[in-house]
C-alpha positions in Angstrom: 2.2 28.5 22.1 -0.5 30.6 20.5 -0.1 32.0 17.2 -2.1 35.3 15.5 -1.3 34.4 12.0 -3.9 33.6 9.7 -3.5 30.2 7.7 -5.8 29.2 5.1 -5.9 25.3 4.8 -5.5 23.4 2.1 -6.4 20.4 3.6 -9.2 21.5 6.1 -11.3 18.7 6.7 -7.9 16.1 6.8 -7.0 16.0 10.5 -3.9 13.8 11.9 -4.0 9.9 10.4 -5.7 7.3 11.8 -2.6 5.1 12.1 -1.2 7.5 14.2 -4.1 7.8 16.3 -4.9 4.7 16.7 -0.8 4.1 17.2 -0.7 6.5 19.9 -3.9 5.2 22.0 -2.9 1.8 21.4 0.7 2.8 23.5 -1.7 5.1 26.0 -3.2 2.0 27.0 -1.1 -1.2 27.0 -3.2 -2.3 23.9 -2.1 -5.0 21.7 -1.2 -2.8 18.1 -3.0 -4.5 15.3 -3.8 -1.3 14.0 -0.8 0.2 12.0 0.3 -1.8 8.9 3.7 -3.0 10.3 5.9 -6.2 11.5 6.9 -5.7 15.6 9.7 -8.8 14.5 13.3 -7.7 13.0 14.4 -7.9 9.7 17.4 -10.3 8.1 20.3 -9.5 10.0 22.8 -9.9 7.4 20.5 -6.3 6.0 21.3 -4.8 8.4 24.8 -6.0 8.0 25.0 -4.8 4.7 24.0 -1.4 5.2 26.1 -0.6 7.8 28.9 -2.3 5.6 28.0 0.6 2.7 28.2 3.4 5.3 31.7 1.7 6.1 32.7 1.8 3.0 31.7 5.6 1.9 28.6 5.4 0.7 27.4 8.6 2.9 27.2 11.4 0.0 24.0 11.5 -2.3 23.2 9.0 -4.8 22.1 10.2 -7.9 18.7 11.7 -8.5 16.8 8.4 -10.1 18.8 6.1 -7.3 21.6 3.6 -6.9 22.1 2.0 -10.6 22.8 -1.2 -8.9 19.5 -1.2 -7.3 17.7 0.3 -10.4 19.2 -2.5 -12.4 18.3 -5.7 -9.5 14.6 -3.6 -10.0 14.2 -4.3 -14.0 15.5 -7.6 -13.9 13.0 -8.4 -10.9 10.7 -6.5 -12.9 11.3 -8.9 -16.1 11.9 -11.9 -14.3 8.2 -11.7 -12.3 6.4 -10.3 -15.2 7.9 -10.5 -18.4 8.5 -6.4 -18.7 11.8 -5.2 -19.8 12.4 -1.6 -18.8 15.3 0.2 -19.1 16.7 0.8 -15.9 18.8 4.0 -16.8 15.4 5.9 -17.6 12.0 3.8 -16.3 13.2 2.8 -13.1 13.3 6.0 -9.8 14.1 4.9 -6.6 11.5 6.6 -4.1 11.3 7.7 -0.6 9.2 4.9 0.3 5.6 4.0 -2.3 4.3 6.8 -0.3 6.2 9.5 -2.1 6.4 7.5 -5.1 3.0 7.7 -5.3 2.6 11.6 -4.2 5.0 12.6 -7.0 3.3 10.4 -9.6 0.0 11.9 -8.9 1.4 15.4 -8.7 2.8 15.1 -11.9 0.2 14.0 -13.9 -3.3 15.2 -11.8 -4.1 18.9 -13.3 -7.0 21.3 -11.6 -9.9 19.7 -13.1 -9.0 16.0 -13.3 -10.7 13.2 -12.3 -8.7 10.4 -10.8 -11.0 7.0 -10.2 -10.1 5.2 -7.2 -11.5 2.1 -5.5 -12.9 2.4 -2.6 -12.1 1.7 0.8 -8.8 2.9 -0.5 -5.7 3.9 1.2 -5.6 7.3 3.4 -2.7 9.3 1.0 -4.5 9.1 -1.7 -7.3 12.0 -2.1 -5.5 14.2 -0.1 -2.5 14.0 -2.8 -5.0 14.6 -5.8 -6.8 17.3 -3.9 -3.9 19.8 -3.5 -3.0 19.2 -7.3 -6.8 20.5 -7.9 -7.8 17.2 -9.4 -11.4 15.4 -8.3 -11.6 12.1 -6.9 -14.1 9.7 -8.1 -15.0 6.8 -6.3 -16.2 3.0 -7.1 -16.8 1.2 -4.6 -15.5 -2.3 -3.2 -18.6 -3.3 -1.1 -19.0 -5.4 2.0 -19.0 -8.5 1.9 -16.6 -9.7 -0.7 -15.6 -6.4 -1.7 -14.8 -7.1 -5.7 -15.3 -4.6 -8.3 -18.5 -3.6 -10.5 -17.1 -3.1 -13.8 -20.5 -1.3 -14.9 -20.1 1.0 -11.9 -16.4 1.8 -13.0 -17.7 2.1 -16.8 -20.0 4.9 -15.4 -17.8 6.7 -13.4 -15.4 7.0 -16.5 -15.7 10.7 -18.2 -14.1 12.8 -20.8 -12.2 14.1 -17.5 -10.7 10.9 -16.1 -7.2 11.5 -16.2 -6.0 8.6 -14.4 -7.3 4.8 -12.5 -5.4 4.1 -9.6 -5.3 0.2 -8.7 -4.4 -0.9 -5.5 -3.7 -4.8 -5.6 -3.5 -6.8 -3.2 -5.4 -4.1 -1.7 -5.1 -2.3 1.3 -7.5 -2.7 3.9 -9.2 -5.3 2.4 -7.0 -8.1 1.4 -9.0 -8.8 -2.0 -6.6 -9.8 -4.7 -7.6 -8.4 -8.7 -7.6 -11.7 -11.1 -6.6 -12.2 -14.7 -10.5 -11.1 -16.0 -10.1 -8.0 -13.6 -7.5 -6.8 -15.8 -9.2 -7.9 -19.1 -12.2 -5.4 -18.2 -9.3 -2.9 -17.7 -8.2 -3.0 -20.5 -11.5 -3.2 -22.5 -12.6 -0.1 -21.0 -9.0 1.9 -21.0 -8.3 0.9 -24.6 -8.7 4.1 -27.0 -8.5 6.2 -23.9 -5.7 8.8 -22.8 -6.0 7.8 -19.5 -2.9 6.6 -17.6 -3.2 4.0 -15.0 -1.5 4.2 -11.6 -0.6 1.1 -9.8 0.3 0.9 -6.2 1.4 -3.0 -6.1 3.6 -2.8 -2.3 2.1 -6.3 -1.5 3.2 -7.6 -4.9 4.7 -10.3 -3.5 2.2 -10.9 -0.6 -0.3 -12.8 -2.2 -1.8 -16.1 -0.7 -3.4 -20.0 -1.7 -1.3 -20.0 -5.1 -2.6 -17.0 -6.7 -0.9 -14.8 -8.8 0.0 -11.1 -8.6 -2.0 -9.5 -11.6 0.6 -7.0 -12.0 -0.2 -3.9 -14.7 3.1 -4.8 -16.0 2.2 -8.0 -17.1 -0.1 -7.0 -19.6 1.3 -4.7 -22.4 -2.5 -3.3 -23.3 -1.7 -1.8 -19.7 2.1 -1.4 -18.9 2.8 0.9 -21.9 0.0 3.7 -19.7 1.3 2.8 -16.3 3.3 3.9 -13.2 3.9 1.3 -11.0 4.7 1.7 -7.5 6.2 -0.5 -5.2 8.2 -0.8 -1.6 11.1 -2.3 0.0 9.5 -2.1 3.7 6.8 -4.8 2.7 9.1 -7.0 1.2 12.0 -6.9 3.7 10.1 -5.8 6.8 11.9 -2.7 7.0 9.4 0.0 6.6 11.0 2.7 9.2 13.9 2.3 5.9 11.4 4.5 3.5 12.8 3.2 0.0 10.3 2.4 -2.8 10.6 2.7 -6.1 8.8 3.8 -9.2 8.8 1.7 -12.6 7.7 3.6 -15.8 7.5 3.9 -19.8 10.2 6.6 -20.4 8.1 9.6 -21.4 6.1 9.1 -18.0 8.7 8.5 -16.1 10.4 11.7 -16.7 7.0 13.4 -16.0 7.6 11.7 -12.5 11.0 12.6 -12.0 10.2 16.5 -12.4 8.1 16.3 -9.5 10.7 13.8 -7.3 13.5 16.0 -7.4 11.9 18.8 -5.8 10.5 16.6 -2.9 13.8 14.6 -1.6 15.6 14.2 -4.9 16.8 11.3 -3.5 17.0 8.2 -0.9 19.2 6.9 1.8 22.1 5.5 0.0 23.3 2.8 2.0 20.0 1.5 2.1 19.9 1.2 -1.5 23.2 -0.5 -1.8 22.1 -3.2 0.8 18.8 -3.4 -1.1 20.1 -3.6 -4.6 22.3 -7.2 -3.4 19.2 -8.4 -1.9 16.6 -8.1 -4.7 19.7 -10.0 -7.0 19.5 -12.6 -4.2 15.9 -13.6 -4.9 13.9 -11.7 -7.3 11.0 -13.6 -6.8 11.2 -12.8 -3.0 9.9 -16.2 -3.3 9.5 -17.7 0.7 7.5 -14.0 1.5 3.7 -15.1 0.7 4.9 -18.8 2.6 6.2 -17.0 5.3 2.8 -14.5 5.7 0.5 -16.8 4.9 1.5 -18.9 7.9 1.1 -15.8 10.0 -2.7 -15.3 8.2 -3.9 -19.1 9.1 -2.4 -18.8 12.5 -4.5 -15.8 13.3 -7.2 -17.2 11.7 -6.7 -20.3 13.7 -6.4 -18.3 16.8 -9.6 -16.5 16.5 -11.6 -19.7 16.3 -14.2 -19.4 18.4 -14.7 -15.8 19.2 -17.6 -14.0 17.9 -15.6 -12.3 15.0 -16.1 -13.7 11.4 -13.2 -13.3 8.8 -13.5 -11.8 5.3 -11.7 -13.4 2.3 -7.8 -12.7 2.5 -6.2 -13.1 -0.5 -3.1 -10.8 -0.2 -1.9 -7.8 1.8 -1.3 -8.5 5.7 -4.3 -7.6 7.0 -7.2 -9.4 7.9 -11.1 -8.0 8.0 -13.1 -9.1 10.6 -17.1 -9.0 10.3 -18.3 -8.0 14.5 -21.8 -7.9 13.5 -22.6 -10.7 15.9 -20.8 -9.1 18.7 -22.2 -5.2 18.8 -24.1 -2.7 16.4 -21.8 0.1 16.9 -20.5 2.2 14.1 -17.3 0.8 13.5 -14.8 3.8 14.6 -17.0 3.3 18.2 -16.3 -0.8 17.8 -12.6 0.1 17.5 -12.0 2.2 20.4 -14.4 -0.1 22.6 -12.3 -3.2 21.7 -8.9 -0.9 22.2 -9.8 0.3 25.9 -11.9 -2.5 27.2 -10.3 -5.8 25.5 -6.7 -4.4 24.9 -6.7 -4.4 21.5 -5.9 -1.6 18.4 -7.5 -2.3 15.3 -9.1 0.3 12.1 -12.1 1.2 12.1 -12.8 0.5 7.8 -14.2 3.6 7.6 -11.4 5.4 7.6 -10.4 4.6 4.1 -14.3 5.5 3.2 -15.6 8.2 1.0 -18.9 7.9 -0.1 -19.8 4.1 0.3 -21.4 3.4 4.2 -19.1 0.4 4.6 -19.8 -2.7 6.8 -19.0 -3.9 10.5 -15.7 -4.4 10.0 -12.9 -3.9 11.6 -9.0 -4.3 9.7 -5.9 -6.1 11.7 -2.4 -6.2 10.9 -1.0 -9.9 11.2 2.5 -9.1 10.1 3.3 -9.7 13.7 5.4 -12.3 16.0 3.5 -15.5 17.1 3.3 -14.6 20.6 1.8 -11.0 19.8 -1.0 -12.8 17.6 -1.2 -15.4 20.4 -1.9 -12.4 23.0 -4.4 -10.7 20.5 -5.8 -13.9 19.9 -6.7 -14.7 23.9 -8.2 -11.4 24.2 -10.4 -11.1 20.5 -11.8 -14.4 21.5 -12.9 -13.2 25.2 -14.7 -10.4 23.6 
């Protein structure tokens, strides 16, 4: 119904997500849903088990503000078992409503009106909104079509007496480009002698592909001493409609975090983080997940062969860039809904996680999907 009361935005130019959009249209029209970053296959059973045995057994009320301490404990020793960091998991370890909080309370609790926070762009839709109503400034470097790695000299420049904080999204989301072991060596060179803090948002962490290894910020003491390190159950355990994440954290930060995350949901679904907490024990290395998605990345690959689509380096994450240059000029948000409505297929249009940079023609799918969906997709990219 109409309303006559005036409203001042604070986010005036942000309009509903493209996920959602994309989401919605893809349901409108029968279309294959590629689009949205999640898996359309069940999680382990014996989860699901486990959390409806914690609701069994009483675990309905609250759980304490920073989480379980089961879970925050199975966290540190993952945490130390993947990456050599021991943190304390009585104070450096907070239990999240999924990374996405996780990350909005880290960034609200450190970004002040003024700040600028570099981020690497494309980058993922949460963020600049999330610095914007805590006054702070985004600045961008940008990850540029084709391989999409990062210019340390741009990154040098864009550093001021202002920057309060890097964010570092790897793998990274959309683009499936993995940071390396000299990555973090320029970070370091160039945050060393700095106050500024560095935020990492590492949900793939353990979705990383050909050997590689997940350059963590907590590997590196130069870096995990500055650092709030976000992370997510849903990736891991293909239960993102579960919203747990957690937060790992020197002390002092930490509590700066915690200020902000007890005002928002002060805490998470405790069952869920009794289930969780047995699970991570089970295999802190989560160590058959990059196996078990790389499969599902070299059989999409496989079953694009010979369509007119060329695939950009995937290295982690999983998503997959395609290059359509060969196929149409179209911007790429025009490319996406043509391919949606015509071919029966919902994708992102890359430019949604763009800023500044023009971007390529590129379109990003979501491959964290059963066989016989990427089979279907598959038929129908390679018709287009």
């Amino acid at each position: 119904m109409p309303s006559t009361i005036s409203v001042t935005s604070k986010l005036p130019d942000i309009s509903v997500s493209i996920f959602a959009v994309m989401t919605r249209l893809a349901n409108e029209h029968g279309a294959i849903n590629l689009s949205q970053g999640f898996p359309d296959f069940d999680c382990d059973p014996t989860l699901v088990d486990a959390v409806a045995r914690a609701m069994r057994d009483g675990h309905n009320q609250y759980a304490p503000m920073p989480g379980v301490l089961a879970l925050r404990e199975a966290i540190a020793a993952k945490v130390e078992a993947c990456y050599g960091a021991a943190f304390d998991p009585q104070t450096e370890v907070q239990i999240t409503c999924g990374a996405t909080a996780g990350l909005y309370a880290t960034l609200t609790a450190f970004v002040q009106p003024g700040d600028e926070v570099l981020l690497f762009e494309p980058c993922y839709d949460s963020y600049v909104p999330v610095i914007r109503l805590s006054g702070g400034i985004p600045v961008f470097s940008s990850l540029r079509y084709p391989d999409y790695r990062v210019d340390w000299d741009e990154v040098r420049r864009a550093i001021s007496n202002k920057t309060r904080a890097i964010l570092v999204n790897t793998p990274h989301n959309p683009t499936g480009i993995a940071w390396t072991a000299d990555d973090m060596r320029r970070l370091i060179e160039i945050v060393d002698g700095t106050d500024i803090l560095l935020i990492g948002d590492e949900v793939y962490e353990h979705v990383i592909f050909d050997g590689r290894r997940h350059e963590s910020l907590l590997r590196y003491p130069e870096l995990r001493d500055r650092a709030c390190v976000i992370s997510s159950f849903g990736k891991t355990f293909h239960t993102t409609g579960w919203k747990v994440g957690y937060c790992v954290a020197p002390a002092p930060l930490l509590a700066e975090v915690q200020r902000v995350h007890q005002f928002m949901t002060f805490t998470v679904h405790t069952p869920s983080q009794i289930a969780f907490a047995a699970f991570v024990r089970r295999d802190l290395f989560a160590s058959e997940l990059a196996r078990f998605y790389q499969q599902k990345r070299d059989l999409f690959l496989q079953l694009i062969e010979g369509s007119r689509f060329q695939p950009l380096a995937c290295e982690g994450t999983y998503f997959q860039l395609l290059d359509y240059s060969s196929i149409a000029r179209d911007a790429d948000r025009e490319m996406a809904m043509r391919l949606l409505t015509q071919h029966g297929v919902a994708s992102i249009p890359c430019s949604a996680f763009l800023y500044q940079d023009t971007g390529g023609p590129v379109l990003r799918f979501c491959f964290a999907k059963r066989d016989e969906t990427l089979r279907a997709a598959g038929e129908r990219l390679r018709r287009v």
